[in-house]
C-alpha positions in Angstrom: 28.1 26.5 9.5 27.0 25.1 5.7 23.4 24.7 6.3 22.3 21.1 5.2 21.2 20.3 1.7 18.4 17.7 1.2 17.8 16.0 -1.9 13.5 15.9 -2.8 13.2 13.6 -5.3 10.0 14.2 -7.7 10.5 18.0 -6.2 8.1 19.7 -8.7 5.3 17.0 -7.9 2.0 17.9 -5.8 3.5 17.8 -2.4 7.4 18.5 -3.3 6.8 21.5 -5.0 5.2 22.8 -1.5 8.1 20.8 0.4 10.9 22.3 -1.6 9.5 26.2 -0.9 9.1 25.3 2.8 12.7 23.7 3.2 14.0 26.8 1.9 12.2 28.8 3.9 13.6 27.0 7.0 17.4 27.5 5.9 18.1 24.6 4.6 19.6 24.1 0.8 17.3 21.8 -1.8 17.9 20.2 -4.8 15.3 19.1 -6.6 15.2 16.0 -9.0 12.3 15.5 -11.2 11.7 14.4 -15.2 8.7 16.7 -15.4 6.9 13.8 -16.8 3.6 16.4 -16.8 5.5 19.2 -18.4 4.9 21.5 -15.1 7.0 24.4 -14.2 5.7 24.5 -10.3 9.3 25.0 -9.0 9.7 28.3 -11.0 9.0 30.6 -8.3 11.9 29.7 -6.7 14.6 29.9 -8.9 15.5 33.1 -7.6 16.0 31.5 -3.7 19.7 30.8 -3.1 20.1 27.0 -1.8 18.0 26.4 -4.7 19.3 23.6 -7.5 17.1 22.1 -9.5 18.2 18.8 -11.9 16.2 17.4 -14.5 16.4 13.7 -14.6 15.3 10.4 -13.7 15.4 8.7 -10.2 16.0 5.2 -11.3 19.3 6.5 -13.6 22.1 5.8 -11.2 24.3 8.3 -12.9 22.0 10.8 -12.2 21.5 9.6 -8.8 25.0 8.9 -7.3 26.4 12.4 -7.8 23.3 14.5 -6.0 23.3 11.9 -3.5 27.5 12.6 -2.3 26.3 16.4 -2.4 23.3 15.3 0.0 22.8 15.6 3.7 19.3 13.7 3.8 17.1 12.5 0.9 13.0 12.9 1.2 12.2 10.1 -2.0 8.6 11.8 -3.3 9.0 10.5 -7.3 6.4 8.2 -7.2 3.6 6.7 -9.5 0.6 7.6 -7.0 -2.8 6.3 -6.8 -3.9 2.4 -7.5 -5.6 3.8 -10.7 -2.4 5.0 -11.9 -0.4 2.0 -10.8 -2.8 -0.3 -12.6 -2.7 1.5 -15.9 1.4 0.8 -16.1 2.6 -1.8 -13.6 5.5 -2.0 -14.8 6.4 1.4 -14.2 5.3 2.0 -11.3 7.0 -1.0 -9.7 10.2 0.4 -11.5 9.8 4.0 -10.1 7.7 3.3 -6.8 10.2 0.2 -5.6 13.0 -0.1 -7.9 14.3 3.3 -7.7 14.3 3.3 -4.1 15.9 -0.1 -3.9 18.9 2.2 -5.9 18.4 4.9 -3.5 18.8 2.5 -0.7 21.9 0.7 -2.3 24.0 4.5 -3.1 23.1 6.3 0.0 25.3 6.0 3.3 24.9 4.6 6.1 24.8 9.0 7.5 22.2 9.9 4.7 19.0 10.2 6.6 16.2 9.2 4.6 12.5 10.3 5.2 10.4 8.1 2.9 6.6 8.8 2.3 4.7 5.8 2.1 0.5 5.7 2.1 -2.2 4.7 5.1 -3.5 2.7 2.4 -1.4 -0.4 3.1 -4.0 -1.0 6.0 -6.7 -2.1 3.0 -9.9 -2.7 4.7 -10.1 -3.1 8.4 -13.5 -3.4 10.4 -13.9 0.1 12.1 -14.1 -1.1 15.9 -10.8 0.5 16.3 -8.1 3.1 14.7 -5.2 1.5 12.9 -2.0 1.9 14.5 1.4 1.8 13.6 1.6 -1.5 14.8 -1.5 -2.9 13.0 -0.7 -5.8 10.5 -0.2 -4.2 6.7 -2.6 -5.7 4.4 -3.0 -3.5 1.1 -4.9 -4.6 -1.2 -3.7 -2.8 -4.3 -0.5 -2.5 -6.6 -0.2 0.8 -5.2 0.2 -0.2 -1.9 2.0 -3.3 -2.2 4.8 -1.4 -3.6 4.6 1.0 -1.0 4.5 -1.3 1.9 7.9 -3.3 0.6 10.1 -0.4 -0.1 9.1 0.9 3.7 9.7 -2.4 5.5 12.9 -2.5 2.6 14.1 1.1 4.1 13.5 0.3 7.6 15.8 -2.4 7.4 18.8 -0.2 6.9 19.8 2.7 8.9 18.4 6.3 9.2 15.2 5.9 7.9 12.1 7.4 8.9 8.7 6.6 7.1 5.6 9.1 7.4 2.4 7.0 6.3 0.3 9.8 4.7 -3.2 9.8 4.9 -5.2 11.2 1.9 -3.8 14.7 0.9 -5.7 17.8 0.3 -5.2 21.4 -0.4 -3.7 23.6 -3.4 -0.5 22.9 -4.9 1.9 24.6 -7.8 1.2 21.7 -9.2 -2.1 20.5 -8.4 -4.1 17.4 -8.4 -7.7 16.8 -8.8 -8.1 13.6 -8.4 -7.2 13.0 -4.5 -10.8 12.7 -3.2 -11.1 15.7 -1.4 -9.9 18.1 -4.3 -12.1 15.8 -6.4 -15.2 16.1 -4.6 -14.6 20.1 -4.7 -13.7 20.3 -7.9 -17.0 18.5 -8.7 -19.2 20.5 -6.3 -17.8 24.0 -8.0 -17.4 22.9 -11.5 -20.5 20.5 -12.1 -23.0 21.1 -9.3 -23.1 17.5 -8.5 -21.8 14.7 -6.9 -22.1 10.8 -7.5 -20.8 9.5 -4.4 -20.1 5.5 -4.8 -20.0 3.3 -1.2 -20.7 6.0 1.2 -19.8 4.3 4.3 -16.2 3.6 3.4 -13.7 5.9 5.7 -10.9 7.3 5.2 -8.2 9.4 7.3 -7.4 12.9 5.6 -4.6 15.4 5.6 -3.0 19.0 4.0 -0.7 19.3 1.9 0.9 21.9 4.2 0.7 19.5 6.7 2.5 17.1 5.3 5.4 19.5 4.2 5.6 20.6 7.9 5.9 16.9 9.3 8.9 16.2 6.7 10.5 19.1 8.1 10.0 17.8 11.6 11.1 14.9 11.0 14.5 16.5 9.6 15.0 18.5 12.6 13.8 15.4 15.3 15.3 12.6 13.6 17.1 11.3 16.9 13.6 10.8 18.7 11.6 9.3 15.3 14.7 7.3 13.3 13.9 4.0 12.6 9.9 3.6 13.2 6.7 4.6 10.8 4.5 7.2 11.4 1.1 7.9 10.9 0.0 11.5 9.8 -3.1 12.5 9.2 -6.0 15.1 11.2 -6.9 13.1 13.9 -10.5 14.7 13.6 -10.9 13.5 9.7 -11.3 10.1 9.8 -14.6 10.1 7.7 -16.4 8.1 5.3 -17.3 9.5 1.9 -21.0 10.5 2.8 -19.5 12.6 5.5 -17.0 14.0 3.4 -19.1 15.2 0.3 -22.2 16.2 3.0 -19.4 18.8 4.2 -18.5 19.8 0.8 -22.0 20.8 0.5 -22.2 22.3 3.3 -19.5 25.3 1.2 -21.0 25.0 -2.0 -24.9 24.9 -1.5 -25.9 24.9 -4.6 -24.2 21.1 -5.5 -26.9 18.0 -5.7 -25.2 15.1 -3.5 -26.3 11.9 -4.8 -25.2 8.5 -3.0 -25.1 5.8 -5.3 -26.9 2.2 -4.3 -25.9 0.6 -7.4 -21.9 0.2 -8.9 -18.9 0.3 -6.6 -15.4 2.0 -6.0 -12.5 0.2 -7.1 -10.5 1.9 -4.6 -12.3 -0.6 -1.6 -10.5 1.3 1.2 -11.9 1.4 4.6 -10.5 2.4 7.7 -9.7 4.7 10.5 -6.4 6.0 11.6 -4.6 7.2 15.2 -2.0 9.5 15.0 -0.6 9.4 18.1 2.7 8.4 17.6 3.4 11.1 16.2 1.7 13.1 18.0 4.0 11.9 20.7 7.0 12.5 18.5 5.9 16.7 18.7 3.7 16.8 15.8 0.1 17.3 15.2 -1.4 18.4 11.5 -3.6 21.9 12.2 -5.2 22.8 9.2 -8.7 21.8 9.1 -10.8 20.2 6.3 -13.0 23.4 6.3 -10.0 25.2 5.6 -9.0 23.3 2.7 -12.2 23.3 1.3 -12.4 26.8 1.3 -8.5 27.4 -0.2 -9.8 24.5 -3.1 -12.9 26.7 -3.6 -10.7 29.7 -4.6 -8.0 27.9 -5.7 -10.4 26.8 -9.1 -11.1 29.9 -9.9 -7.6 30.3 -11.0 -7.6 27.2 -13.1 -7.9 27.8 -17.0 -11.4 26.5 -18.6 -11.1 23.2 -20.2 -10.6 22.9 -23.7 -13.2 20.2 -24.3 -16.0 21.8 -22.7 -17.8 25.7 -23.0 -18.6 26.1 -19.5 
C-alpha cells in the first residue's frame, strides 16, 4: 500500500520545517510548498529522505496549487503571515495569504482531502481569568491577526474534513527559527542582553512546543474519524502563565539576567487568558515537553546562532 502523501503548505516555516521531518519519519510522503520569502534553506536536511518533494511557489497561485493538491491525500495549510505585529505592518497581505489563500484551498480540494488547519488561541482576545477558555467559548480576537484566523476556521469547518488545532504560543528550536514568539524572545534576551523589560506582567497566556505541535498534526492525521469536524485546543495544560511568571522562570536558567517589570507603557499585543485542553486531551493527545525543557534547548540552541552584524558582542 502507497503510503499517504500530505501536502504542508509554508513547509520550510518555523513549525513546518519540524512537521515535514516528523511526517517522514512516520511513513508518510510530504511535499512541501513554500516561496522562501526569508531566503531559508531549513528543509535541506531532508532532501535525501525518499517521500520527499519540495515545490517552490506561492499558495494563493491556483496553478500552483491545483496540481499538488490532485497528488495530495490531506493538506496541513501552515503559509501564513503570523503575529498581529506582522499583520499590521501589511494588511493587505496577510488577508490575501492568511484568508484568501485558504478560501482557494478550500474551493480546489475535495470533498476526501482532509484538511488540518492551524489557527491561534488568540481569537479568545481578553477574557477575565475566572475560568479556562474552552472550545466552546465565544471567539472575540481583538487583532487583524486573529480576525483572519478565526474566519478561515469557522470558513473550513463549514465544509467537510476539517480539523482545526488552536495553537497556543509556540516555543522551542526550529531549522528555521523565530525569536520573536515570547518565550524564545524572553530567552534570547536573558542570554544575549542580560535583561529583561517585561511590559503588563499580569497578562496570561497558554504555551506550547514546537514538537508538540508537530506531534498533534500527526495525530490528528492518524485519528481523524474521532476529531473531524470540531476545533481543538493545544497547548501544556500546566503553562497557562502570565508574563511575570514566565520571565521569573527564565531567570530562574539564566541567573545572571536583571528582570525588570515595567509600570509605565503597554503591550500592544493586549492578550489575556487561560486555556483547557481537554478536548483534546480526550481525543488521545496531551503535549509533554515542558517549559523548562524548552528553555533549556533555546539556551543552547543560541549558541549556534551567528553574531549579529550590527553589534560587537
Amino acid at each position: 500500500m502507497v503510503p499517504e502523501r500530505v501536502l504542508v503548505g509554508g513547509g520550510a516555516g518555523y513549525l513546518g520545517s519540524v512537521l515535514c521531518e516528523r511526517l517522514l519519519d512516520a511513513g508518510y510522503r510530504v511535499t512541501a510548498l513554500d516561496s522562501l520569502l526569508f531566503g531559508q534553506t531549513s528543509l535541506l536536511h531532508l532532501c535525501g529522505r525518499s517521500g520527499f518533494e519540495f515545490v517552490r511557489g506561492d499558495v494563493r497561485d491556483e496553478r500552483t496549487l491545483a496540481p499538488l493538491l490532485r497528488e495530495s491525500d490531506a493538506v496541513i495549510p501552515l503559509a501564513a503571515v503570523v503575529g498581529a505585529p506582522a499583520c499590521d505592518a501589511d494588511p493587505w497581505l496577510a488577508e490575501s495569504v492568511n484568508l484568501g489563500a485558504i478560501r482557494l484551498l478550500d474551493r480546489l480540494r475535495s470533498k476526501a482531502q482532509l484538511v488540518v488547519f492551524p489557527t491561534t488561541n488568540s481569537g479568545y482576545g481578553t477574557k477575565t481569568l475566572d475560568r479556562h477558555c474552552t472550545e466552546e467559548t465565544p471567539l472575540e480576537p481583538i487583532s487583524l491577526y486573529g480576525r483572519l484566523k478565526v474566519q478561515a476556521e469557522q470558513e473550513l469547518l463549514q465544509r467537510e474534513n476539517t480539523i482545526s488545532l488552536r495553537l497556543a504560543t509556540v516555543f522551542g528550536i526550529s531549522p528555521r527559527m523565530r525569536i520573536d514568539l515570547l518565550v524564545n524572545h524572553f530567552v534570547y534576551a536573558a542570554v544575549t542582553d542580560g535583561y529583561l523589560v517585561v511590559f503588563e506582567k499580569d497578562f496570561k497566556r497558554n504555551f506550547v512546543h514546537v514538537r508538540d505541535v508537530a506531534d498533534a498534526f500527526l495525530h490528528a492525521l492518524r485519528r481523524r474519524g474521532d476529531m473531524v469536524g470540531r476545533a481543538f485546543n493545544l497547548g501544556l495544560d500546566e503553562a497557562n502563565l502570565s508574563k511575570e511568571e514566565l520571565a521569573l522562570k527564565v531567570q530562574q536558567h539564566v541567573p545572571r539576567c536583571h528582570v525588570h517589570f515595567a509600570a509605565v507603557g503597554s503591550d500592544p499585543d493586549r492578550r489575556n487568558y487561560m486555556v483547557s485542553n481537554l478536548r483534546l486531551r480526550e481525543a488521545g493527545f496531551v503535549a509533554s515537553r515542558s517549559l523548562d525543557q524548552g528553555i533549556e534547548e533555546l539556551i543552547r540552541g543560541y549558541q549556534l546562532l551567528p553574531r549579529s552584524p550590527f553589534r560587537n558582542a
